[in-house]
LUMGUTI-890479 format. One line per field, with one value per residue (C-alpha): residue number from 1; residue in one letter; chain; z, x, y. Coordinates in pm, 1 decimal, padded with zeros to 6 digits, m for minus. Layout:
seq <- c(NUM, ...)
type <- c(A, ...)
mol <- c(A, ...)
up <- c(Z, ...)
east <- c(X, ...)
north <- c(Y, ...)
END
This chain:
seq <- c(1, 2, 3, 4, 5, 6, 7, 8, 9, 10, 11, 12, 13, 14, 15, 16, 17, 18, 19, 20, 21, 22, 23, 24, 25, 26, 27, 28, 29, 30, 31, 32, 33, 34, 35, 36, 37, 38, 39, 40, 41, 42, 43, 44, 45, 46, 47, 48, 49, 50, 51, 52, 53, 54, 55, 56, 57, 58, 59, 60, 61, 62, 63, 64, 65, 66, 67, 68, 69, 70, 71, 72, 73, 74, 75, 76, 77, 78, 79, 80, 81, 82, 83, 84, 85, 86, 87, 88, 89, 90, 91, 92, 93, 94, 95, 96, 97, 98, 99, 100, 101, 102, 103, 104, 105, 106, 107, 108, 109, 110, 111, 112, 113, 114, 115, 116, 117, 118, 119, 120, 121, 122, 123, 124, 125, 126, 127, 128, 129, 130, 131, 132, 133, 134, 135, 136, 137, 138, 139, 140, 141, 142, 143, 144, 145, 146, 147, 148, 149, 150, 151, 152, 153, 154, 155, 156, 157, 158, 159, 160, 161, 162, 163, 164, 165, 166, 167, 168, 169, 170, 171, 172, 173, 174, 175, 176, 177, 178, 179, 180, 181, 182, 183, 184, 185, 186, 187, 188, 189, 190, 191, 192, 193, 194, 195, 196, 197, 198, 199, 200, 201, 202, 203, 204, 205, 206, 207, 208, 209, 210, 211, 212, 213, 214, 215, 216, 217, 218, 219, 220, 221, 222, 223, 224, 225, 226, 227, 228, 229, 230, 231, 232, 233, 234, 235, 236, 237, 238, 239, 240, 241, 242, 243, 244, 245, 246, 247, 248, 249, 250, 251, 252, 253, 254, 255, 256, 257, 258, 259, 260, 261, 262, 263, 264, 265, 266, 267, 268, 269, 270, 271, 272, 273, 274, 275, 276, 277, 278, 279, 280, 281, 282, 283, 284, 285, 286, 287, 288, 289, 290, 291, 292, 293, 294, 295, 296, 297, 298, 299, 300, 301, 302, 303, 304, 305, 306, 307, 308, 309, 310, 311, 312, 313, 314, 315, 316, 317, 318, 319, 320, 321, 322, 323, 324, 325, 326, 327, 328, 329, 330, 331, 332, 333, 334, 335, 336, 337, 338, 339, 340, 341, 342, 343, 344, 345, 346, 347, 348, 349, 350, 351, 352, 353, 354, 355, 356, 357, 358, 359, 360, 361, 362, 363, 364, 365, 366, 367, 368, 369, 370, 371, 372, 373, 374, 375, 376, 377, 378, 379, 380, 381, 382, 383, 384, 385, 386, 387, 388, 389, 390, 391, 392, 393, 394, 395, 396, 397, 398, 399, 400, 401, 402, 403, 404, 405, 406, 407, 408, 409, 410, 411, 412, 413, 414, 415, 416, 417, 418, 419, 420, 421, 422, 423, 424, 425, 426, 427, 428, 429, 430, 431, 432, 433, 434, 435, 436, 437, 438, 439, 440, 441, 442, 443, 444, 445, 446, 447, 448, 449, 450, 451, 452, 453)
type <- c(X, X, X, X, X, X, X, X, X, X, X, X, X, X, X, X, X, X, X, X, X, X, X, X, X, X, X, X, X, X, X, X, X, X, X, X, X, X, X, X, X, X, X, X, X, X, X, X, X, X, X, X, X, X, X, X, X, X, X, X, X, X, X, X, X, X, X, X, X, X, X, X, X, X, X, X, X, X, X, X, X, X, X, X, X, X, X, X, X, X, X, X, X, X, X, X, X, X, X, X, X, X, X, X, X, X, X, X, X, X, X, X, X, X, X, X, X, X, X, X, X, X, X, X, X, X, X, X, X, X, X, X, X, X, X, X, X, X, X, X, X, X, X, X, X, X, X, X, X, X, X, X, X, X, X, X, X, X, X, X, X, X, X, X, X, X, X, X, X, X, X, X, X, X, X, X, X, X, X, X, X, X, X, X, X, X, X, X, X, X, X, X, X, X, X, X, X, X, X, X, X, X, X, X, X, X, X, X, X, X, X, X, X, X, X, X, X, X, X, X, X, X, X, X, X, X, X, X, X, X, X, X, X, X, X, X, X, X, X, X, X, X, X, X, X, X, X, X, X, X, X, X, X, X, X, X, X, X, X, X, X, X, X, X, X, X, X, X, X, X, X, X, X, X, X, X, X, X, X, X, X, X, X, X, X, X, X, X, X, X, X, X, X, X, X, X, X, X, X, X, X, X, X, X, X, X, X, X, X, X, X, X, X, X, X, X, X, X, X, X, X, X, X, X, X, X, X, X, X, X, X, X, X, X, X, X, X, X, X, X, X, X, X, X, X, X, X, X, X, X, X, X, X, X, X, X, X, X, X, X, X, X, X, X, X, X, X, X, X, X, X, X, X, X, X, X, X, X, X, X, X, X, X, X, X, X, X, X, X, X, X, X, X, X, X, X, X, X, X, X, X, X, X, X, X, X, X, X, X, X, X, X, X, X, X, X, X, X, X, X, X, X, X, X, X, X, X, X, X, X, X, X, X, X, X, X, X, X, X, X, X, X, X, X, X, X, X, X, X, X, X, X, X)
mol <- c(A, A, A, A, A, A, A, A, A, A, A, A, A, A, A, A, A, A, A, A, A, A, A, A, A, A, A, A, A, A, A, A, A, A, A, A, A, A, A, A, A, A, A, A, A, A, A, A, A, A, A, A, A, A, A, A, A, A, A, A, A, A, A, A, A, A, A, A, A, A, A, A, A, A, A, A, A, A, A, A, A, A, A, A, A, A, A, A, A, A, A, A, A, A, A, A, A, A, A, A, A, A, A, A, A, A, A, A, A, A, A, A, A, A, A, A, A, A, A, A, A, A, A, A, A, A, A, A, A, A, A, A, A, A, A, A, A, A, A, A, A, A, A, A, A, A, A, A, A, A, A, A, A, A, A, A, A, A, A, A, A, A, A, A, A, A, A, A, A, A, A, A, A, A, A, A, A, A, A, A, A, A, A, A, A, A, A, A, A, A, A, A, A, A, A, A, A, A, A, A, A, A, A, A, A, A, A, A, A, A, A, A, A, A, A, A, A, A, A, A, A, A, A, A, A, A, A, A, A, A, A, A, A, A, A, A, A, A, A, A, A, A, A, A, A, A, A, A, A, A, A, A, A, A, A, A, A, A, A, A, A, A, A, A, A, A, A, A, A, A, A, A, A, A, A, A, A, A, A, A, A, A, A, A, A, A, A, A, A, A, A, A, A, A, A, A, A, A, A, A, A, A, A, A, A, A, A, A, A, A, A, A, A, A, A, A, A, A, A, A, A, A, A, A, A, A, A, A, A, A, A, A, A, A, A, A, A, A, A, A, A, A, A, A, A, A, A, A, A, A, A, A, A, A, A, A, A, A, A, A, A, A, A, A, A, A, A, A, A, A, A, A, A, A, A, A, A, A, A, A, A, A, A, A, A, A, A, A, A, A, A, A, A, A, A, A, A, A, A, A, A, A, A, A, A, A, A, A, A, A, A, A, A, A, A, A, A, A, A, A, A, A, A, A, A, A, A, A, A, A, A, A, A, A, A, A, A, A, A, A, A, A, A, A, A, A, A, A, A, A, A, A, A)
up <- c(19160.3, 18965.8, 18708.4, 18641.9, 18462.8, 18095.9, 18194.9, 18401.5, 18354.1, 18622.8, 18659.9, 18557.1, 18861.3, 19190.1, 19453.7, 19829.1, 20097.5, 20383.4, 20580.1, 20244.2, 20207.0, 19824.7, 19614.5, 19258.9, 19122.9, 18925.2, 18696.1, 18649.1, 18310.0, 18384.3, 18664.0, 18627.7, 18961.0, 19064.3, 19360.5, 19550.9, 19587.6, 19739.3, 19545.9, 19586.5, 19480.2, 19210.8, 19056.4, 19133.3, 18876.4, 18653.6, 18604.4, 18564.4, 18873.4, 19087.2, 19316.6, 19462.0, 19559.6, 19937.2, 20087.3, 20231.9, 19880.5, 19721.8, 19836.4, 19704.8, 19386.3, 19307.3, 19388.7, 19161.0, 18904.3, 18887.8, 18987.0, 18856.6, 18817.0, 18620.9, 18296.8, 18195.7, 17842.7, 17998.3, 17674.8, 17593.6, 17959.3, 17898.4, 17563.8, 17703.4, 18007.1, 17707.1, 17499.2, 17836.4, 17892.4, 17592.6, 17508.4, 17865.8, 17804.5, 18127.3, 18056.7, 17790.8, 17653.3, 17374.1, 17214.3, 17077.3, 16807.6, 16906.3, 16597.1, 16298.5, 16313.6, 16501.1, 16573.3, 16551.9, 16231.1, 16353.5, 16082.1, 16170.4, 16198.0, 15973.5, 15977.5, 15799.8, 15984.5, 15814.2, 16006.8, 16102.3, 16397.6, 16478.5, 16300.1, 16564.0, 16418.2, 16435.9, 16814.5, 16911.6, 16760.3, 16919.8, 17229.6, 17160.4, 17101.6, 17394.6, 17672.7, 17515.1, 17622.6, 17906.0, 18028.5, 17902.3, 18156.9, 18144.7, 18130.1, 18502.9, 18413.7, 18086.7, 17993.8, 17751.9, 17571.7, 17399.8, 17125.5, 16815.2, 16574.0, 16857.1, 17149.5, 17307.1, 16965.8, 16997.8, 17406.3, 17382.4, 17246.2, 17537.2, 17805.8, 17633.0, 17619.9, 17910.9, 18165.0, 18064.8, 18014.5, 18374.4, 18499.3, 18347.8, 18473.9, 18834.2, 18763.7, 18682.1, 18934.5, 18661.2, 18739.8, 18536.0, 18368.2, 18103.9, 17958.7, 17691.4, 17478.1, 17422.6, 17263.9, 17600.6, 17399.0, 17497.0, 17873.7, 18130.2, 18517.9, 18435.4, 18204.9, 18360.7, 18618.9, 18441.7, 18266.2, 18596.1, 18774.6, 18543.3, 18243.1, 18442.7, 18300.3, 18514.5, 18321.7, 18070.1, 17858.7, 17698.0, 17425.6, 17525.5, 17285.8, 17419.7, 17590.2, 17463.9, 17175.8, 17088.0, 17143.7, 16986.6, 16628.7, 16635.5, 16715.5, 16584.8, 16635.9, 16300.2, 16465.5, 16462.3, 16845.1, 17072.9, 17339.9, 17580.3, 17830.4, 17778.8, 17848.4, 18157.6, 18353.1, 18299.3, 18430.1, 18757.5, 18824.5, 18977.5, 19077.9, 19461.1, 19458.4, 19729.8, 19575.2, 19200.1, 19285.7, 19074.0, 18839.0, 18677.1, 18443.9, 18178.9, 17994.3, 17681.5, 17471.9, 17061.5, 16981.7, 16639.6, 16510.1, 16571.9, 16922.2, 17060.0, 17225.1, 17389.6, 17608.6, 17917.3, 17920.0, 17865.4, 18155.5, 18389.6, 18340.5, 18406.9, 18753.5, 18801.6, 18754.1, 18981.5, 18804.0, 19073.9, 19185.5, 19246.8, 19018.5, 18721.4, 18502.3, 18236.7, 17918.7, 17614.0, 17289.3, 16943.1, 16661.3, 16498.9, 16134.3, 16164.0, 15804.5, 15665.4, 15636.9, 15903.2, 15854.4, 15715.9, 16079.8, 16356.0, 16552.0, 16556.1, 16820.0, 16957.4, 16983.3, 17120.0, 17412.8, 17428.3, 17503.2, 17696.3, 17992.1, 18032.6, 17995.3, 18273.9, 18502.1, 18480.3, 18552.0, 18851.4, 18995.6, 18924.6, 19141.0, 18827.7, 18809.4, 18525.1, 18448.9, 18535.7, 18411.4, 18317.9, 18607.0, 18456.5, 18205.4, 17871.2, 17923.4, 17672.9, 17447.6, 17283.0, 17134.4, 16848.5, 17042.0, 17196.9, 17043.6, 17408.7, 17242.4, 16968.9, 16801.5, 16683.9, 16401.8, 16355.3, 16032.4, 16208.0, 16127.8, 16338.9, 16410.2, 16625.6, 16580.9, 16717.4, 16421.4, 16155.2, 16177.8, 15998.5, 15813.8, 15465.7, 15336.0, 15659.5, 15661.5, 15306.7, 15360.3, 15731.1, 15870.2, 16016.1, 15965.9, 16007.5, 16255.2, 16084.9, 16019.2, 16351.1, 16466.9, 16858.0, 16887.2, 17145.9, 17085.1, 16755.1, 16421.9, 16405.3, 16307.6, 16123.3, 16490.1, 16744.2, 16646.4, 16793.7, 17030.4, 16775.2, 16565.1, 16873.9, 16913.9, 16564.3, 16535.8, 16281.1, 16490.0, 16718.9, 17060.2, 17054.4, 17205.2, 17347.7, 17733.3, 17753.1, 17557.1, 17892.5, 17956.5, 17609.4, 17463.2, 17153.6, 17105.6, 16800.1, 16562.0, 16345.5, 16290.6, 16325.3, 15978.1, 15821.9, 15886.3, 16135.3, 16472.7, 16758.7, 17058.5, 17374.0, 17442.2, 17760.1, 17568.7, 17499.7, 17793.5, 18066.5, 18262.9, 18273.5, 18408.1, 18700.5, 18785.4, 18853.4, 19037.6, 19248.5, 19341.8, 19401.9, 19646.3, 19864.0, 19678.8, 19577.4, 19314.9, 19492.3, 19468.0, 19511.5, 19128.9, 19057.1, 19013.6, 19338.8, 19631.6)
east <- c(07297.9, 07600.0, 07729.4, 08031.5, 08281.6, 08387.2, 08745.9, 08820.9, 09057.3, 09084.0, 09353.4, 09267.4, 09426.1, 09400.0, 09670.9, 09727.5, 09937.4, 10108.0, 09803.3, 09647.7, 09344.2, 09260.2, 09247.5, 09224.8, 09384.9, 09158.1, 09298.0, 09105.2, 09243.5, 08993.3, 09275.1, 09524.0, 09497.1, 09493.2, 09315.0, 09310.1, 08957.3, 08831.2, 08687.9, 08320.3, 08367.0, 08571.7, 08303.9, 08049.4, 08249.9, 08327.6, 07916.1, 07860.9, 07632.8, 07711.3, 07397.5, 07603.7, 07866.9, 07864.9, 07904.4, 08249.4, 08392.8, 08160.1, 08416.3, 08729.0, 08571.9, 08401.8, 08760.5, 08863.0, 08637.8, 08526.5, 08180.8, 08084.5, 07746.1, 07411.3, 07390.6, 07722.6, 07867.6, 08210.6, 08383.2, 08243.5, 08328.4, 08692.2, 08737.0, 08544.9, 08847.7, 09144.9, 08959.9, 08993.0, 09351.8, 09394.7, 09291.3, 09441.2, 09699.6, 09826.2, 10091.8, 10338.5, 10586.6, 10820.3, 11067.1, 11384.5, 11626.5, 11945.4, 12120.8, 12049.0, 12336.0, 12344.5, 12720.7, 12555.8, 12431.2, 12218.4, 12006.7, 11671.4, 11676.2, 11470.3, 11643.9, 11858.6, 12146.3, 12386.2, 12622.4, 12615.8, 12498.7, 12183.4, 12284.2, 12243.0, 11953.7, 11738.6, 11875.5, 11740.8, 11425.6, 11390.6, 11510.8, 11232.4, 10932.1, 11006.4, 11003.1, 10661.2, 10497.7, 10710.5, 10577.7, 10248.9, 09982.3, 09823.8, 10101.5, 10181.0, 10414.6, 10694.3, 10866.3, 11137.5, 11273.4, 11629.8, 11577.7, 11755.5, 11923.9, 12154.9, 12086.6, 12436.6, 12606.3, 12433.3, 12535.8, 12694.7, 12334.4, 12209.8, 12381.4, 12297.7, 11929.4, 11808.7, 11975.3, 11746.8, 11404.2, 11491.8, 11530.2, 11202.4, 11017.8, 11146.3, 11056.0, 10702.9, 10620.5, 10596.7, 10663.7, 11016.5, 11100.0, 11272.3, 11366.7, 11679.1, 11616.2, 12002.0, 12225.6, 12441.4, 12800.2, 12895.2, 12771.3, 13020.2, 12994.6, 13039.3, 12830.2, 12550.4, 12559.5, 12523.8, 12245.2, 12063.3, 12202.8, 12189.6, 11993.7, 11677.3, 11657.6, 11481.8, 11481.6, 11743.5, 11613.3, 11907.1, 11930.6, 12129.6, 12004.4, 12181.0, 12528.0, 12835.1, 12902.5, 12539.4, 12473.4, 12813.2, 12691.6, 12320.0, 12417.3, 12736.8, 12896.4, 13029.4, 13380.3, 13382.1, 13428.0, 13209.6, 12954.2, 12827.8, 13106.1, 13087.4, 12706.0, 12694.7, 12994.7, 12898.4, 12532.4, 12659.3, 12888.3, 12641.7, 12396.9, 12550.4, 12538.0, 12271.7, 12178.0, 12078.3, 11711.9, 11417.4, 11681.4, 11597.1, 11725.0, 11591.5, 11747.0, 11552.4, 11637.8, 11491.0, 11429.3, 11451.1, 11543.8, 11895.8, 11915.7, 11640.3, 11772.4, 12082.0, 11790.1, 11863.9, 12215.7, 12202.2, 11949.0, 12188.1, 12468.8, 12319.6, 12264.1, 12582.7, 12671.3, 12496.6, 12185.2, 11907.9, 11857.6, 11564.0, 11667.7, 11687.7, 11448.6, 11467.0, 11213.3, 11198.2, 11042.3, 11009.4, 11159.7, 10909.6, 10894.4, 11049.1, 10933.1, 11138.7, 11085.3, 11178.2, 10947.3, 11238.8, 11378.1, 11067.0, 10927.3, 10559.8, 10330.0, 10197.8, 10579.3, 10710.8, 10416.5, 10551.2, 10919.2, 10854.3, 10696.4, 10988.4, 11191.8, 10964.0, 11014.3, 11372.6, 11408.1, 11240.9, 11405.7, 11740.9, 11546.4, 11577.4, 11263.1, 11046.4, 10678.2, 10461.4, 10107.6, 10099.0, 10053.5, 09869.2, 09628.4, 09691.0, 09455.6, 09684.0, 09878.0, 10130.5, 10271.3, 10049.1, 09687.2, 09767.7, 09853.7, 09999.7, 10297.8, 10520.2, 10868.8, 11097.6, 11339.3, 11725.3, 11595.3, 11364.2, 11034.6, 10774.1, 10576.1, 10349.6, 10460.0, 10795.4, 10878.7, 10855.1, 11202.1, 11481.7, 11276.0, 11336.2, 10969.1, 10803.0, 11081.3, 10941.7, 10580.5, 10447.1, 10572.1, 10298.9, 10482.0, 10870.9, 10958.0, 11050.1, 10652.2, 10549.8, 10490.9, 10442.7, 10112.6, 10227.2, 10019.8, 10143.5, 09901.1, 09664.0, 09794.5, 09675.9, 09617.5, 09472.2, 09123.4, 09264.5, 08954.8, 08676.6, 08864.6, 08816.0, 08475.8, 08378.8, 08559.9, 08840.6, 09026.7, 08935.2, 09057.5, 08649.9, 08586.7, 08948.5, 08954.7, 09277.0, 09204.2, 09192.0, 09581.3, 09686.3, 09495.1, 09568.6, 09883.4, 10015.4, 09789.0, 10074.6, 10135.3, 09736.8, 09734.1, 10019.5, 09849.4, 10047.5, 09807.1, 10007.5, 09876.7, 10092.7, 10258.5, 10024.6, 09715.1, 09854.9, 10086.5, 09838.3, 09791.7, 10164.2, 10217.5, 09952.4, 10173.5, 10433.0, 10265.9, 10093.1, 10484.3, 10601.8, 10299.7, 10408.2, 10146.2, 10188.4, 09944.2, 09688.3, 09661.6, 09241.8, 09073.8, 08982.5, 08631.1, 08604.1, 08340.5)
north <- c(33857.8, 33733.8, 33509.4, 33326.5, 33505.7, 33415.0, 33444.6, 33177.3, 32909.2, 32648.2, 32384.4, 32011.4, 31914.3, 31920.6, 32010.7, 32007.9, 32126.3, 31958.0, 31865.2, 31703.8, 31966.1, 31951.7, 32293.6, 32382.4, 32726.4, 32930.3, 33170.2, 33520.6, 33672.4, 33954.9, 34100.9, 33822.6, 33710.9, 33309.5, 33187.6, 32872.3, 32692.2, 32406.3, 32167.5, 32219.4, 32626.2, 32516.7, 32265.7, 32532.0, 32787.5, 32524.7, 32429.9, 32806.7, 32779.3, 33101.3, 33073.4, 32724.5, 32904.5, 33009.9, 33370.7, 33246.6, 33250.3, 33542.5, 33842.3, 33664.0, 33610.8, 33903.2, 34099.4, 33877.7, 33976.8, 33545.8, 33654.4, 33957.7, 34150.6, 33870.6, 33967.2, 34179.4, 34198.1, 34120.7, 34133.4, 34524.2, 34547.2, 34453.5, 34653.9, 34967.8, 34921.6, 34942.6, 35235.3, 35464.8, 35338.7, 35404.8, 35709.2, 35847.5, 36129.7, 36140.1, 35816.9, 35932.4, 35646.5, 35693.5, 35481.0, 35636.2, 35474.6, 35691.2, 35541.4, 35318.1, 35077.5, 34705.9, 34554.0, 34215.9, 34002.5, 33825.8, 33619.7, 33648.5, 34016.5, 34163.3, 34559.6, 34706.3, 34870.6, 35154.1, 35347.0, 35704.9, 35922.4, 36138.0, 36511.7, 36794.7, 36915.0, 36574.3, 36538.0, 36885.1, 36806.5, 36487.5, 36623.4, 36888.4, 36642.6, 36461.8, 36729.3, 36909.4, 36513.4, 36573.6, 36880.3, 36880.6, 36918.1, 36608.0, 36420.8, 36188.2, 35931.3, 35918.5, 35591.4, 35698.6, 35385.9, 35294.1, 35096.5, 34986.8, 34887.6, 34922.6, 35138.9, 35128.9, 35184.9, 35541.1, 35568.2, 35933.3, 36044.3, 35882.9, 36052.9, 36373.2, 36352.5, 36113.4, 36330.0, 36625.9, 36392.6, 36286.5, 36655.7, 36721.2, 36485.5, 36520.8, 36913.8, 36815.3, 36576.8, 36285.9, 35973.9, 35859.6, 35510.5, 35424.4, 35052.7, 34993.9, 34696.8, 34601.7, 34307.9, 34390.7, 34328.3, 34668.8, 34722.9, 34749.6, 34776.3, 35241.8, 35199.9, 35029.9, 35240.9, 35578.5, 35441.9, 35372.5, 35672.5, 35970.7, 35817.9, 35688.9, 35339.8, 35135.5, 34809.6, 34632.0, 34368.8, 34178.4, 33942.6, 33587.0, 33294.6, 33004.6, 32880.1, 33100.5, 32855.6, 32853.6, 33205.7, 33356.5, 33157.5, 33273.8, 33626.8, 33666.3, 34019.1, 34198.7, 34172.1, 33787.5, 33819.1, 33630.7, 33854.8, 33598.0, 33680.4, 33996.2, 34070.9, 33787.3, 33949.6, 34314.4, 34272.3, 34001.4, 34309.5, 34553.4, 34294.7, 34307.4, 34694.7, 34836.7, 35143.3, 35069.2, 35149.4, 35005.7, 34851.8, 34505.6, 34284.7, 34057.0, 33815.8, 33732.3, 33385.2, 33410.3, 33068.2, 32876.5, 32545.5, 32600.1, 32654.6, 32530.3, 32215.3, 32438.0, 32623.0, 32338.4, 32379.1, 32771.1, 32770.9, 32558.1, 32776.9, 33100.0, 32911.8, 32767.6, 33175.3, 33343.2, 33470.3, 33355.3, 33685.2, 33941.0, 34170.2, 33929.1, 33736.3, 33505.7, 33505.7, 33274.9, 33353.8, 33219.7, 33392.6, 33567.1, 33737.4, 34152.0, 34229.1, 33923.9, 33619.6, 33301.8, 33008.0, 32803.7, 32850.1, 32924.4, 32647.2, 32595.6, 32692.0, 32357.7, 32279.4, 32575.4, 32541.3, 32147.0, 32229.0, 32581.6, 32394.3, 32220.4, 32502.7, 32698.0, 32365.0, 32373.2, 32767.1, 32735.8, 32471.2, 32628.1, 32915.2, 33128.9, 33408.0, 33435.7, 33500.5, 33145.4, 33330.4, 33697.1, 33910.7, 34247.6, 34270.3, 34453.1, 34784.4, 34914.7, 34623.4, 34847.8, 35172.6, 35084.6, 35119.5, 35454.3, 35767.0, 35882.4, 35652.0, 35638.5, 35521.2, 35794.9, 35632.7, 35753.1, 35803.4, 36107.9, 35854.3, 35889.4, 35516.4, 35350.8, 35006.0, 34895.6, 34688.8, 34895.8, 35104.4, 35033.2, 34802.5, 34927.1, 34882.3, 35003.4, 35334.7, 35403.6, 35341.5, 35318.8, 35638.9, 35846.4, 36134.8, 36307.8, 36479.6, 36785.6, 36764.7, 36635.6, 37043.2, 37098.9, 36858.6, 36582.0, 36329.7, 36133.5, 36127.9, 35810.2, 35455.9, 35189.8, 35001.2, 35267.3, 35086.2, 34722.2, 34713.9, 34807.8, 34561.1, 34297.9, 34341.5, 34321.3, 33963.3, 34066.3, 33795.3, 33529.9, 33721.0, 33790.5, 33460.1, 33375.0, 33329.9, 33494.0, 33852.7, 34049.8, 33907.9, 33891.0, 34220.4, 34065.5, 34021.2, 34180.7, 34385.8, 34373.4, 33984.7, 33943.7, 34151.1, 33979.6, 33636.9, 33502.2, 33460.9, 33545.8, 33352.7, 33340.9, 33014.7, 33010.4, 32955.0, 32610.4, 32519.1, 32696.2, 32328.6, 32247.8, 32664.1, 32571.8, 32295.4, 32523.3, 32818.5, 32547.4, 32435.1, 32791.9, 32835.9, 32474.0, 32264.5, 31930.1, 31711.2, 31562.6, 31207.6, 31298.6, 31372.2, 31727.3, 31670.9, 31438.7, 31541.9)
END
């Protein structure tokens, strides 16, 4: 027997193809998957009545985890699935800070930047740390991360230590990935490519928050010179090479009341230059507080949503790429859930939580422990958040009775203590993101009602 899974969403509307056949898209958040049903399946899910639905559809849906077993707690189910990931040792990821200093000012940063690079002694023992996880038995796969501050602004310390994570890895068997989270101003077409080639990254994620006028004044360089040019005609560089591998790029847009209404014209332009391509994708987020303070400048949720479908709309038809509904769930939401993870600060810091470093309070107070402590154990002490799921199922938040937890995992432990509920934007703008995948897939709105027949 089964039941109707908790974590469905289906759309309001209905679409159709060519021929005029009327579907519906239902959503699974349980293994973010979305499946086209006719009309009398999808009424049949929407009344909770699985013993109307026919065997035709049964397979589909149960693979979709829409139907699944009468009489399952699906939400232990779902946070019994993210304690195992969780507490699996065999997927190492660690974040590295290879110096504390930003070349950028940007305003709603909430770190605080100082110059100077890693001594020997701290780069040895982070080298150290990070080939025991490495090389531990368990371990299968390592995703070794650049972060900052600035990432690039520390690039020598780079191309010392990635080369030798990679070698280890490749040694061991284990599966190699690495992501740099970087403002871009200083990539060039070498230097892109030595990251991918002898560094391992696998993915750049890349900070652009508007047109160059726009995004020059909300992330203004320390040198007074402008970056967008910079970033755009490094990455478009290497996009025609053959041989880059699993390389991607994202571009990621931090919104606020400032340069919110440049998003269309910012959007347009990366079109007009060349950015439609399948190794690039475009994300959009609010600007959210880092340990400081931004409500004088962050848009609200509701509008965010609002102006974010539009956004979505007009990426797509520029035949930009970016996520429509989340495509994995969250087994594990973040370094902060999984002691298999961590954050090593340029200050030698161990953390869990990728916002605490550099962030003067959270550098005095938050640390787990120093690495000159850390001794040869590689899993990193317990953090204030490797209880997230207990914390779920006792109802410390509302993600106990949100549709989306499976996709969302939460969100943010962090901003969920601070009192700032961090809901995706597709909780609220979920109808208007069905519209779109329904597109993608050749569909058009019916002119029929949902609900009809």
């Amino acid at each position: 027997m089964d039941q109707v899974s908790r974590y469905l969403v289906l759309s309001d509307r209905a679409y159709a193809d060519a021929g005029g056949v009327p579907v519906r898209l239902a959503y699974s958040t349980r293994t973010a998957s979305t499946v086209a049903l006719d009309l009398p399946t999808a009424r049949a899910l929407e009344a909770g009545d699985a013993a109307a639905i026919t065997p035709a559809w049964t397979g589909v849906l149960r693979a979709a985890q829409l139907l699944v077993p009468a009489g399952e707690d699906e939400l232990t189910a779902v946070l019994d699935r993210n304690r195992q990931a969780s507490a699996d040792r065999a997927a190492v990821h660690i974040a590295l800070l290879p110096t504390s200093y930003c070349n950028m000012g940007c305003a709603y940063c909430g770190q605080e930047h100082t110059r100077g690079g890693l001594s020997h002694t701290h780069r040895s023992r982070v080298r150290d740390r990070v080939l025991r996880a490495v090389t531990a038995p368990e371990t299968r796969s390592a995703r070794i991360d650049w972060f900052g501050a600035e990432p690039m602004m520390g690039y020598a310390v780079i191309r010392d230590l990635a080369p030798r994570f990679v070698a280890a890895a490749a040694e061991r068997g284990v599966a190699y990935s690495s992501v740099i989270v970087t403002n871009g101003s200083l990539l060039t077409t070498r230097k892109i490519n030595t990251l991918i080639r002898s560094c391992g990254v696998t993915h750049f994620e890349i900070t652009i928050d508007g047109p160059p006028d726009i995004h020059n004044e909300h992330r203004p360089l320390k040198s007074g010179r402008g970056s967008f040019w910079n970033i755009v005609r490094a990455v478009r560089s290497v996009l025609d090479e053959t041989d880059l591998g699993a390389a991607h790029f994202t571009f990621r847009t931090n919104v606020d009341v400032h340069n919110q209404d440049a998003v269309p014209r910012y959007i347009e332009l990366m079109a007009e230059l060349g950015f439609s391509h399948p190794r690039v994708s475009f994300s959009i987020h609010p600007v959210h507080s880092w340990g400081n303070d931004v409500s004088a400048i962050e848009v609200s949720k509701q509008t965010f949503a609002e102006r974010e479908a539009g956004w979505l709309a007009l990426l797509t038809a520029h035949g930009l790429h970016s996520q429509l509904l989340p495509a994995t769930v969250h087994k594990v939401l973040c370094p902060a859930t999984t002691r298999s993870s961590e954050i090593i600060s340029s200050t030698g810091s161990i953390f869990s939580c990728s916002e605490y470093p550099l962030v003067p309070e959270a550098e005095r107070t938050l640390a787990l422990t120093h690495i000159d402590r850390a001794g040869t154990e590689p899993l990193r002490p317990l953090g204030p958040f490797d209880g997230w799921n207990d914390e779920i199922a006792a109802g410390t938040t509302w993600c106990k009775g949100c549709v989306f937890m499976p996709t969302c995992g939460g969100s943010c432990p962090k901003a969920w203590q601070e009192g700032h509920p961090p809901c995706p934007s597709y909780k609220y703008n979920v109808q208007d993101r069905f519209d779109l995948v329904a597109a993608e897939c050749g569909l058009h709105v019916a002119s029929e009602p949902a609900g009809a027949r």
